[in-house]
N, C-alpha and C positions, 0 to 999 in steps of 0.2 A: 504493500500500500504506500500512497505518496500520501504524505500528510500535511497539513496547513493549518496554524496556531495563532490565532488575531489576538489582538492587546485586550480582548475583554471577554476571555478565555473558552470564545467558538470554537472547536476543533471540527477540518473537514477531514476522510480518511477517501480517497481514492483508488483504488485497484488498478486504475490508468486503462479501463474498459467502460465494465456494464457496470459496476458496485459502486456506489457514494454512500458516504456514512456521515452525520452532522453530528457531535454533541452540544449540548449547550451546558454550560451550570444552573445550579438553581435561579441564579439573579435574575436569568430570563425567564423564569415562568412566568407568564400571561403576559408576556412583552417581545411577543414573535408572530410571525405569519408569513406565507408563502406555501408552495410544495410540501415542506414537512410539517405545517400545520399552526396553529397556537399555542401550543404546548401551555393549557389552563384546566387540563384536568376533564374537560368537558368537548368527547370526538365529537360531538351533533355541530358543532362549531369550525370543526379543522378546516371547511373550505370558505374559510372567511374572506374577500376580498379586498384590493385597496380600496375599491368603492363603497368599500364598507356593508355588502349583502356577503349572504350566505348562497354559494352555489348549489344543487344539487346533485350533478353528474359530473364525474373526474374528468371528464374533456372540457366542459366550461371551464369548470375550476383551472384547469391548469392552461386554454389558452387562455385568460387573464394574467397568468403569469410570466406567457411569453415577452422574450424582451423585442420586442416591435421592431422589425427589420432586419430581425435574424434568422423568422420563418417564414417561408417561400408562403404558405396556409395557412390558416388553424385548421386543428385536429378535427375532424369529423364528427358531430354527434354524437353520431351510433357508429359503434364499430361490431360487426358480428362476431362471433367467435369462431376461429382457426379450426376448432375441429370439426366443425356444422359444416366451414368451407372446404377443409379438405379431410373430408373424412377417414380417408385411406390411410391417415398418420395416427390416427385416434388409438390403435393399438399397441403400434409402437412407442406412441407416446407414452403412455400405460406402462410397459414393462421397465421405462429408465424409471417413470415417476413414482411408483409405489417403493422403489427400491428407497425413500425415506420414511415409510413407514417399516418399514423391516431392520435388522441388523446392521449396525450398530446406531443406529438412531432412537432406537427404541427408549434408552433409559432417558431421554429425553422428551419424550410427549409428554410426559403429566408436569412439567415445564411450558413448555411452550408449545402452542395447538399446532400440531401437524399440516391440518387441511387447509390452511389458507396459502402457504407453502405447495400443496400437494396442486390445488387448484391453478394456481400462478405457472408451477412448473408444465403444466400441460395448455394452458395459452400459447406458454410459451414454444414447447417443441409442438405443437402444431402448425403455429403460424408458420415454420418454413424459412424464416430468413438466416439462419445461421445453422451451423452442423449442428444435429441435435445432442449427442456425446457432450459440444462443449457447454452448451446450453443447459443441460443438467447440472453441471457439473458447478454452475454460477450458481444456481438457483443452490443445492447443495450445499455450498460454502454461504451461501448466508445462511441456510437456518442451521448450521453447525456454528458461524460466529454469533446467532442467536442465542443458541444453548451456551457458548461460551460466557455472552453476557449475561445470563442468568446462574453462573456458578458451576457449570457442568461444561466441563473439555469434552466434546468428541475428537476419538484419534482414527476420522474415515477414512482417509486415502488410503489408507494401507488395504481395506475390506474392500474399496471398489477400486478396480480395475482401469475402470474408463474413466478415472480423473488423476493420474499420476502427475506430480509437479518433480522437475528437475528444476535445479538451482544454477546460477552461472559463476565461476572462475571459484572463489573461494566460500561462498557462501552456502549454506544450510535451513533447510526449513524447519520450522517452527509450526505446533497449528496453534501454539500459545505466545508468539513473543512481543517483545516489547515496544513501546510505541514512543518511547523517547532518548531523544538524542543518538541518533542512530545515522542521521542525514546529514550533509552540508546545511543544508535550507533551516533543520531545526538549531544547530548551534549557534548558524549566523543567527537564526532570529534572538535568541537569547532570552528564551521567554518562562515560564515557570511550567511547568510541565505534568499532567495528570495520567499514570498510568492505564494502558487498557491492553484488552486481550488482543491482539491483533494477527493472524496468521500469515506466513508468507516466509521469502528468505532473507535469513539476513547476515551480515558480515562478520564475522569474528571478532572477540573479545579486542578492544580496545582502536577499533579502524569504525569509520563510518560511510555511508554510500553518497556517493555524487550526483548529481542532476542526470546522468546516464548509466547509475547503477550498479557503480565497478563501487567496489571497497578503496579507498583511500584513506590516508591520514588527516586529519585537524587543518592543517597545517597548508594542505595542497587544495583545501574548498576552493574552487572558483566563483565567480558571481555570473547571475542573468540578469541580462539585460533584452528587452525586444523578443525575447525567443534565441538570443545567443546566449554562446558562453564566454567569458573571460577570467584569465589566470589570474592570481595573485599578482598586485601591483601593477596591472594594464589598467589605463587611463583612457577611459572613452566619455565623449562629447553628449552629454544627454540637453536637447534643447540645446542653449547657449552656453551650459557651466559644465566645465572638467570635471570628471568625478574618476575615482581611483579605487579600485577594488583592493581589499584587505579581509581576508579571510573570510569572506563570504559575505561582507557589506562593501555597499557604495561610500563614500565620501565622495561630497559635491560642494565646490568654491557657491559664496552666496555671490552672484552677483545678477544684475538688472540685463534683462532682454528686448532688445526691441520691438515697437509696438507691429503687428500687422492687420489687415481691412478685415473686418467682418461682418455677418449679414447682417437683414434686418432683426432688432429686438436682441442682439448679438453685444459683446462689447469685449476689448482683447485685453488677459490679464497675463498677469506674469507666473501664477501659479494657478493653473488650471483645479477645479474638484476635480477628486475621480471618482466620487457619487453623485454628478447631477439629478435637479428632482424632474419628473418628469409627467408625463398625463397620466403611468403607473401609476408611482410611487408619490406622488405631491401632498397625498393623506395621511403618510406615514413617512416623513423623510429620510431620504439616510444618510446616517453620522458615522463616516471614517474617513482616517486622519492619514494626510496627500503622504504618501510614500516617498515617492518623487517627481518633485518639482518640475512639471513644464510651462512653456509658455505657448497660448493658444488664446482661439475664440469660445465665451460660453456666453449662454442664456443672461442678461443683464435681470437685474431685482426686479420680483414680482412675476418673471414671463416663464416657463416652463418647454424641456422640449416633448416634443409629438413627433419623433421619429426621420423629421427631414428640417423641421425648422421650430422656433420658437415663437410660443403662443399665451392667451393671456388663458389664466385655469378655470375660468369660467367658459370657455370655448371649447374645453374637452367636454366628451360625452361622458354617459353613462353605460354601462352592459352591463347585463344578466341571460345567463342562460345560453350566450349567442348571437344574444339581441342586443341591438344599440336601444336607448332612450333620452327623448330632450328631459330639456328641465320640467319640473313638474311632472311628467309621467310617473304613474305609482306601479309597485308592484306586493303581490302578498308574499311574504314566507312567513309557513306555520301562519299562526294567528294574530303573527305583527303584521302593520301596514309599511313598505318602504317607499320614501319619497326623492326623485330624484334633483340635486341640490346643488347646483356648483358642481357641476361633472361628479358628483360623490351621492352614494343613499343613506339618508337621515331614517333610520327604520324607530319603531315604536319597540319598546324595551318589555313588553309582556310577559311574566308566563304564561308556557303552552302549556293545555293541557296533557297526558302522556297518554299514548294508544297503543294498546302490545295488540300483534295479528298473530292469529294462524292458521294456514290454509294444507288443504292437499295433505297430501302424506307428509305429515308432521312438519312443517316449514313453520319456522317463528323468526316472529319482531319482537325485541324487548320492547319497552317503554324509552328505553333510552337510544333503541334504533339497532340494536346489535342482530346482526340475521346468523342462525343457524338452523341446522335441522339433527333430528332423533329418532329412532326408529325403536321407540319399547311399545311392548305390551302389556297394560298396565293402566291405573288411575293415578293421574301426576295432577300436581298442586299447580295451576297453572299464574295461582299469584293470588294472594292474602295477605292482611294488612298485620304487621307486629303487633305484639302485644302494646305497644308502650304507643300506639295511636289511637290518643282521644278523639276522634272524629267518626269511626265506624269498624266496626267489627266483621270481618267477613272473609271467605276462602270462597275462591272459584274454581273447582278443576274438571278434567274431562280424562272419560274413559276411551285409551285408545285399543282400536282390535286391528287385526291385521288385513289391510284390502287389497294384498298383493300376493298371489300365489307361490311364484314362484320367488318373486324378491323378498318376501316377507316385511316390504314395507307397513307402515301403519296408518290411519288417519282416526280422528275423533268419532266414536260411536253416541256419546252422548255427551251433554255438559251439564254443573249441578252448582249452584249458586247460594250459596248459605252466608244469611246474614243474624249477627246476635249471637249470644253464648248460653247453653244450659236451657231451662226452658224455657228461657227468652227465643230462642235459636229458628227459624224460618229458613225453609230451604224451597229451591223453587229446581224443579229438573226439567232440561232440554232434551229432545231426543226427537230423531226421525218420525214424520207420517205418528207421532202421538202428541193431542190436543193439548194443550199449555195449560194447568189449572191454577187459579189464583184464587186463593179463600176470602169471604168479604175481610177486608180493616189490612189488609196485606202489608208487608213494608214494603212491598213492591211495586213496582206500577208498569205493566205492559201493554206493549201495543204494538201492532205488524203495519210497516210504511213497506209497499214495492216488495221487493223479495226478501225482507228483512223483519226479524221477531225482534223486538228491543223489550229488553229487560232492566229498569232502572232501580236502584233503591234511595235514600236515604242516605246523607253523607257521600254524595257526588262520586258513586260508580255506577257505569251505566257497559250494559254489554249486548251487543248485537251480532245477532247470528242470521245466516243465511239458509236455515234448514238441512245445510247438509254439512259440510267439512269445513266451511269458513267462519270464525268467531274473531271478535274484537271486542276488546277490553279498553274503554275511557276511564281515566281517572283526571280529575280535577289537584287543581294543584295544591291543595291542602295536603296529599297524601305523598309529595317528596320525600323518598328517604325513609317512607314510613310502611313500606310492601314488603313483601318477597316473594320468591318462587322461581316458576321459568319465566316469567314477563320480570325480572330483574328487581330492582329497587328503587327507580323511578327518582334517582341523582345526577340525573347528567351526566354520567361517568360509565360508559361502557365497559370502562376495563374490571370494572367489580361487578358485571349484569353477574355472569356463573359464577355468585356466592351461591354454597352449598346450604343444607340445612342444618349444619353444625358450624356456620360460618367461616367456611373456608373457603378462598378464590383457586380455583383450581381454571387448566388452560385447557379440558377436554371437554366434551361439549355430552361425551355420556357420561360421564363420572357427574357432571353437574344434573345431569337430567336424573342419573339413578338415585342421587339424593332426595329427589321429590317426589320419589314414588308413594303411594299410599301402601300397597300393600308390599311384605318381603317376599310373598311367595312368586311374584313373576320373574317371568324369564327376563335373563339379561339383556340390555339396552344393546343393539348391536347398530353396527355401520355398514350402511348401502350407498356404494359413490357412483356405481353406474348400472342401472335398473334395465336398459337395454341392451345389456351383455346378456342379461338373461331373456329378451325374446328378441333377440338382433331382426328380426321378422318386421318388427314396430314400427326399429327406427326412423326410415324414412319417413312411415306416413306422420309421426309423432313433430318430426320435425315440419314436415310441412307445413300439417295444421299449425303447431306453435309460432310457425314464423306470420300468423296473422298478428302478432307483438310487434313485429319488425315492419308492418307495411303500411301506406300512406293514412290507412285510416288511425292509428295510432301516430302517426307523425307529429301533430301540433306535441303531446305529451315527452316526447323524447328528449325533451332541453329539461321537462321537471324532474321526470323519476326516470332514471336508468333501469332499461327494459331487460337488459341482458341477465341481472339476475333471477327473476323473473322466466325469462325465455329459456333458461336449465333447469328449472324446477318445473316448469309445463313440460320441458322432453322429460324429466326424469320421473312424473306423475304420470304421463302419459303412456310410456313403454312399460309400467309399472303394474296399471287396472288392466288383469288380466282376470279378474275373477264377477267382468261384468261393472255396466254403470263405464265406458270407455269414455262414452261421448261428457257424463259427467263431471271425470277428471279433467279432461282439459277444458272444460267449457269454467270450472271451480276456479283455473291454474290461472287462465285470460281473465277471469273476471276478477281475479284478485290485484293484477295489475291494474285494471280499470278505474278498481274503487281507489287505490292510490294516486291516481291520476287526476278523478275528481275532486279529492282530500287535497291536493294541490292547483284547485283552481282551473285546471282543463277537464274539463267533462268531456267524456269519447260518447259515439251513439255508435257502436259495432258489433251490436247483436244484427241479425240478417236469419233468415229464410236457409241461409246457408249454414250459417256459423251460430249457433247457440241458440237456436230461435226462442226467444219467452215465452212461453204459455201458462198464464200465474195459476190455472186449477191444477197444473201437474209436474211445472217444473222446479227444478230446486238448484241448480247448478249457475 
């Protein structure tokens, strides 16, 4: 790794490929943004923008990020997935990617979740652009420096094969070594230094490596400049001032540079920023401090630049989503309004209410947004309120049985809703094709809108069901911090949703679900990653239908909710219901994207004659 250590103790780690690594210290909690996020504790926030909204899909998010005139496009909305395109790798992909769940990764899953790893690596070796061997083999080494940063060394190369590393002239590998003063670049900088796990090769006791990776002595660092190199005590012209290399620093004479013309809104200094603020960045500006001194044109007080010239920050736009907006144009996110401001969105600071989902064969939202899936057979706690919450008392869970033959996937047979304690205690049960009973004085209150049974109580939970596989769970925001179960804890903090029932954060996503089981005697929670391996017959027609997710009548929605999760859980519901009710699951898988689409302000109308037809005396899907 090449590493880079700034005066306010960012550290970037490089791999000089596919791998970047940032740390930050604590100073910057909730005083960051970009690509790696806010780092405030709270992921429903990570794709925060300089305009100050919150994106929804990782392509907006991140062209917002791009630096304006470096990329030919922005990234495309919707990208489909690699292996729907090129199916024929789908297997192959398979055989390098499981091989992290297996030996020697093992001792590491109840660390760090496996599957989003597992998931990533088969984007990855299907899309095709690189040898798949090496392609794993990246994928691989971070979640092994993952494990590492969590306390656990894997020593893999040696077990696979197809990722051997050779070191060059005198150096040795390391999957643990050291990450300071090890380089020219780190001694010149002369900075205070925070140890980390870092793998790769490195030089022998008491030499360090140069800008091209040989081992060297202290003494022989050269300096960069421009992208070149120079020796010890070479004197080169940066701008108008001599400057002299000495073990790995510049020294530069101070003296005064000639003026030259520059555009309009323009004005010529003698020491240029090298953070200009710009139509990005003009909301958050940024503060680092001139390395080296030139003299050039920049942006004069108050005008900012836009990519080719400077302008006043009132004449930049807005975007969201993809879209440009003038001023005053609003937009919703969640149930705050944002206003657009001075090229910037002034959004309203609310809380939202929290809505856990789950649909299909066992697919969930927490409260705080975290998607996974589970496949027990079993009555699991789907989310009740602590003890120590004065507002309302209550457990919601649902019996899952199994509607997959041959996968043994799962989905909800019924759901039970109990409010109050002892014989206080009122339970209301939901279940298939059986009539909803509600005794006079109830603490309940229901009623059926469209395809949907809504069951409310008392103290601001409200849950609605679809009659068949799909339920959601509101809570008002009284109840923060104050739930548990599989719908999480409803803190803003995903990284604690899979607290167990002994409060323990574990990184598996069955270990969290078997905690919640009601009863001991079921069968153990097992994991299903590919449903159409077992009736490969499916696939295509599975995928076909699902790609009505991907097509123009879902189009307006594809800037709010990212389809694609969504569009593997409909192949993977779909090749799944083999035990009858085919047309149900995917008609359940589509419509569950749907209802997130309108929950964000674009309403789809794409039911059809074709595709899921309604008929409210008989359907349910």
């Amino acid at each position: 790794f090449q590493k880079v250590t700034l005066d306010n103790g960012l550290n970037v780690f490089w791999n000089g490929d596919s791998r970047l690594y940032v740390t930050a210290p604590n100073s910057f909690f909730n005083n960051t943004c970009g690509l790696c996020g806010t780092f405030d504790g709270n992921q429903q926030n990570d794709f925060w923008t300089l305009e100050r909204d919150v994106e929804k899909l990782p392509t907006a998010f991140g062209n917002k990020w791009s630096l304006k005139g470096s990329c030919t496009a922005d990234t495309p909305m919707s990208l489909t997935h690699p292996c729907d395109v090129y199916a024929q790798r789908r297997a192959q992909a398979d055989d390098f990617c499981k091989q992290l769940k297996e030996e020697p990764f093992t001792d590491c899953s109840s660390h760090v979740d496996v599957n989003n790893y597992y998931t990533n690596c088969m984007f990855d070796l299907c899309s095709g652009n690189a040898d798949m061997q090496q392609v794993f083999c990246d994928v691989a080494a971070m979640y092994a420096m993952e494990c590492s940063n969590r306390g656990l060394v894997v020593v893999w190369r040696d077990s696979i094969d197809s990722c051997p590393v050779s070191c060059s002239g005198e150096k040795g590998y390391q999957e643990c070594g050291s990450s300071c003063k090890t380089s020219c670049a780190a001694l010149a900088g002369n900075r205070p230094c925070e140890e980390n796990c870092v793998p790769g090769c490195s030089c022998p006791y008491g030499m360090v490596e140069d800008y091209g990776g040989s081992c060297i002595s202290e003494e022989d660092c050269p300096c960069l400049f421009h992208g070149k190199f120079y020796i010890a005590g070479q004197v080169v012209e940066q701008g108008c001032k001599p400057c002299t290399c000495d073990r790995g620093h510049w020294y530069c004479e101070d003296i005064e540079c000639a003026p030259t013309e520059c555009g309009d809104n323009m004005e010529f200094v003698s020491c240029k920023t090298e953070c200009p603020q710009t139509c990005s960045n003009m909301h958050s500006p940024p503060s680092c401090a001139t390395a080296h001194c030139q003299s050039g044109c920049q942006c004069m007080e108050n005008y900012v630049w836009n990519g080719d010239e400077c302008i006043l920050p009132k004449d930049c736009p807005c975007h969201h989503g993809g879209k440009s907006y003038r001023s005053k144009e609003t937009i919703k996110v969640e149930c705050n309004q944002c206003v657009c401001d001075g090229s910037h969105w002034v959004c309203e600071d609310k809380m939202c209410p929290g809505i856990c989902t789950g649909w299909g064969e066992s697919h969930h939202k927490t409260f705080d947004g975290k998607l996974f899936d589970y496949f027990g057979e079993c009555t699991y706690i789907m989310s009740r309120s602590t003890l120590n919450n004065p507002h309302i008392q209550y457990t919601i869970t649902t019996e899952n049985v199994i509607c997959g033959y041959a996968s043994k996937v799962t989905c909800a047979k019924s759901i039970t809703f109990s409010v109050g304690t002892g014989s206080q205690r009122e339970t209301i049960k939901l279940e298939r094709n059986t009539p909803v009973e509600v005794p006079v004085g109830s603490v309940f209150k229901v009623w059926r809108a469209g395809l949907y049974i809504f069951v409310k109580s008392a103290g601001g939970v409200t849950l609605q069901w679809d009659r068949g596989t799909r339920v959601y769970i509101k809570l008002e925001t009284q109840h923060r911090g104050l739930v548990e179960g599989i719908c999480g804890n409803f803190n803003d903090n995903q990284g604690d949703d899979f607290t167990t029932l002994n409060q323990m954060v574990v990184a598996s996503a069955i270990e969290f679900s078997e905690s919640w089981k009601l009863e001991d005697y079921c069968n153990a929670t097992h994991n299903t990653d590919d449903t159409c391996s077992f009736a490969p017959h499916r696939r295509a027609w599975a995928t076909r239908q699902c790609s009505a997710l991907r097509s123009e009548v879902f189009a307006p929605c594809h800037a709010e909710v990212d389809y694609e999760m969504y569009f593997s859980r409909c192949v993977f519901d779909t090749c799944a219901c083999d035990m009858g009710g085919d047309c149900e699951c995917l008609c359940t898988a589509i419509a569950a994207y749907a209802h997130e689409c309108n929950a964000n302000g674009v309403p789809i109308r794409w039911r059809s004659q074709d595709l899921c037809h309604y008929h409210p005396a008989c359907q349910v899907g």
